[in-house]
C-alpha positions in Angstrom: 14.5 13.7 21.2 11.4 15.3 22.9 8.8 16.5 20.7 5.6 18.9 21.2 2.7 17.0 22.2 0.2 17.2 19.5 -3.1 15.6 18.2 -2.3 12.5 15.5 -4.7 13.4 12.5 -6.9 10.8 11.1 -8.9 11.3 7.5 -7.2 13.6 5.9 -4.5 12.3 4.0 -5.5 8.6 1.6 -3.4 7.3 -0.8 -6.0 6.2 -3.9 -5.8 3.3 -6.4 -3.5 5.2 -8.3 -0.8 5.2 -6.1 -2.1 9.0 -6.1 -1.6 11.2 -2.5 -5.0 12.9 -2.3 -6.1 16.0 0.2 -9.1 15.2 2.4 -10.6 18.3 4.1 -14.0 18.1 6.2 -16.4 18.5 3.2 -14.7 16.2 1.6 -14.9 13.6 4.2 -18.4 14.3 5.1 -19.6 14.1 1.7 -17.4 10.9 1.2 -15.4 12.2 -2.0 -12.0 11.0 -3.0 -10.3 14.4 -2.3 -7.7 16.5 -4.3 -4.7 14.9 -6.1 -1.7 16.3 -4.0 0.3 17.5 -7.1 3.8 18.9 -5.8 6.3 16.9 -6.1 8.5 18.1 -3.1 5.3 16.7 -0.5 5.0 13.6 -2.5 8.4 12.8 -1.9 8.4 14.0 1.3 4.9 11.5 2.5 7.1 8.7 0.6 10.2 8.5 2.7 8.7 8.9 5.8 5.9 6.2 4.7 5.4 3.6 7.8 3.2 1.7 10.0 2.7 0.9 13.6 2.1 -3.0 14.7 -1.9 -2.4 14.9 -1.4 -2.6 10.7 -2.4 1.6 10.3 -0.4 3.5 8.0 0.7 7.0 7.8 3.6 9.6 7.7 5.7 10.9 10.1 5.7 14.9 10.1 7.8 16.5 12.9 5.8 15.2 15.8 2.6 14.4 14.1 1.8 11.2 13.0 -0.9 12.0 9.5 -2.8 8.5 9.3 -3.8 7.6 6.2 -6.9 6.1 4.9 -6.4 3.0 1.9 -8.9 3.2 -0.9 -7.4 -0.5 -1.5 -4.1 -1.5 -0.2 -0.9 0.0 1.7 1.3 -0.1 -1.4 0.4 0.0 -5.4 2.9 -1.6 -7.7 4.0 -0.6 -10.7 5.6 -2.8 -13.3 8.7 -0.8 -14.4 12.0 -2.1 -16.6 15.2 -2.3 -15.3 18.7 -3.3 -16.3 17.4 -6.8 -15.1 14.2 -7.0 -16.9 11.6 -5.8 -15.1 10.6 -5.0 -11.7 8.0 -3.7 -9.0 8.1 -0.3 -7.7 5.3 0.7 -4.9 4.3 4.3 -4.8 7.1 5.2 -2.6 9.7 3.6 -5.0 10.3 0.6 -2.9 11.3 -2.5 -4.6 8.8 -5.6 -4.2 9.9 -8.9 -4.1 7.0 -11.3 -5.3 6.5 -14.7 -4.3 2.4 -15.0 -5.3 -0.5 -12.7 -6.6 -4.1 -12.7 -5.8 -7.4 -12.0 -8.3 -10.5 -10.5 -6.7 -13.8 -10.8 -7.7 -13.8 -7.3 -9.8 -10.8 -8.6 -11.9 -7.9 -6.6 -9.2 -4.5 -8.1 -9.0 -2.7 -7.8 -5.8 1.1 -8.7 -5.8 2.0 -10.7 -2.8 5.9 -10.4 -1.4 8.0 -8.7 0.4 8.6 -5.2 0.8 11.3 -3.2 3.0 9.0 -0.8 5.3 9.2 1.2 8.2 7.3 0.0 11.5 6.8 1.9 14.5 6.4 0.1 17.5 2.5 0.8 18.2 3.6 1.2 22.2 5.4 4.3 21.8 3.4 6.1 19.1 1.6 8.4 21.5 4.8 9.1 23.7 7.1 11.8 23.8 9.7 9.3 21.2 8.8 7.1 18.9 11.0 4.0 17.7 11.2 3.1 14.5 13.2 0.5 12.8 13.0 -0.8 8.9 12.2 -4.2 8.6 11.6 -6.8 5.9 7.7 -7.3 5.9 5.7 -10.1 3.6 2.8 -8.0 2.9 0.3 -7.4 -0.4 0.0 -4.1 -3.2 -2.6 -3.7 -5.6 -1.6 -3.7 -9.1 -2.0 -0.5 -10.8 -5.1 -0.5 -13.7 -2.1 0.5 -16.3 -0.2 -2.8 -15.7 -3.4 -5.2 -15.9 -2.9 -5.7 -19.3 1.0 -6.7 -19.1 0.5 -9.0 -16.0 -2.6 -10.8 -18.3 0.5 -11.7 -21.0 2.8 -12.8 -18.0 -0.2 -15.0 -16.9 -1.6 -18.3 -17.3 -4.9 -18.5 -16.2 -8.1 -21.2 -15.1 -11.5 -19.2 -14.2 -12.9 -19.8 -10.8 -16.1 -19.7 -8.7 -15.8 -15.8 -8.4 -12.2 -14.8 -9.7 -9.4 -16.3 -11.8 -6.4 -18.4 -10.7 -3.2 -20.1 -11.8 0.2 -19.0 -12.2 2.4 -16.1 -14.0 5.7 -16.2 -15.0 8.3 -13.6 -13.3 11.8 -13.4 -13.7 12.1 -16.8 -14.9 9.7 -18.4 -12.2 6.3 -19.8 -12.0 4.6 -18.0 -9.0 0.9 -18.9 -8.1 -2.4 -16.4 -9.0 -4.9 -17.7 -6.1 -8.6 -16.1 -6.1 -9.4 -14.0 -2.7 -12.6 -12.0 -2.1 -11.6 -8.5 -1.8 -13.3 -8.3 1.4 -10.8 -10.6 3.6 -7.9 -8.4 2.5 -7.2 -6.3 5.0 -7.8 -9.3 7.4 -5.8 -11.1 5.9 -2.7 -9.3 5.4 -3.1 -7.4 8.5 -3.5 -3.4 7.6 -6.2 -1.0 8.6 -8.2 0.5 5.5 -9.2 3.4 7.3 -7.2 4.1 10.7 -8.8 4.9 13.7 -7.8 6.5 17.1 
């Protein structure tokens, strides 16, 4: 398929702590302001299923040609902790199912679950071409957990204070997975993903 050559778009779409879509015009971005909560449902659902990154760790949606990078107030994905027939389960903001293996503690008391996550990638070669390949891949990677769901994780959790952060394990699903400390900063290092995209 050929498609119209035009600009990628860079700042003015982030997804927020909340899991929350939010508008980012030039004031907005100049004056450094979260930007307006994106409130109809049809383009929230719409930004979800065409959620993806390229291989240089930048996320953003696919519309029509355009490629609407998206800046991360914390992480690429925010998890929810929502019951099932199962039990319970993580959903991200685009309703994709994480698998957890491990979570992390920062030093301002965030919990990131660690695991695995079925995501779109674009190959990072074509993304400026006239095509762009995509493929859906199994990827280990990290969401925060959303402020609503501290409180359950903390009764899942058992938990030894460290230098800056907490660690120890939590129980999920009948397992004992690991709760390391991490400093916030080495996050986006770490787990390869760009906070705020970049031509």
């Amino acid at each position: 398929m050929k498609w119209p050559n035009v600009p990628d778009c860079f700042g003015w779409l982030a997804l927020d702590r909340r899991g929350q879509w939010r508008m980012r015009d030039e004031f907005t971005q100049q004056n450094r302001l979260p930007g307006q909560v994106i409130q109809h449902v049809a383009l929230n659902d719409f930004i979800a299923r065409n959620y993806a990154c390229d291989e240089l760790g930048r996320y953003f949606f696919q519309n029509g040609p355009q490629c609407v990078f998206i800046t991360l107030d914390a992480t690429p994905w925010i998890a929810r902790i929502i019951p099932n027939d199962q039990g319970e389960q993580f959903l991200t903001q685009c309703h994709n199912v994480i698998d957890p293996d491990s979570a992390l503690s920062d030093e301002n008391g965030n919990i990131y679950i660690v695991g695995k996550v079925d995501q779109t990638i674009c190959d990072s070669s074509k993304i400026s071409n006239e095509s762009r390949q995509f493929l859906k891949r199994e990827t280990q990677t990290i969401a925060l957990l959303h402020d609503h769901d501290l409180d359950h994780f903390s009764e899942l959790a058992k938990l030894r204070e460290e230098a800056c952060s907490f660690g120890g394990s939590w129980s999920w699903q009948g397992k004992q997975l690991p709760l390391d400390p991490i400093h916030s900063q080495e996050l986006a290092t770490r787990f390869r993903y760009q906070a705020t995209p970049q031509p």
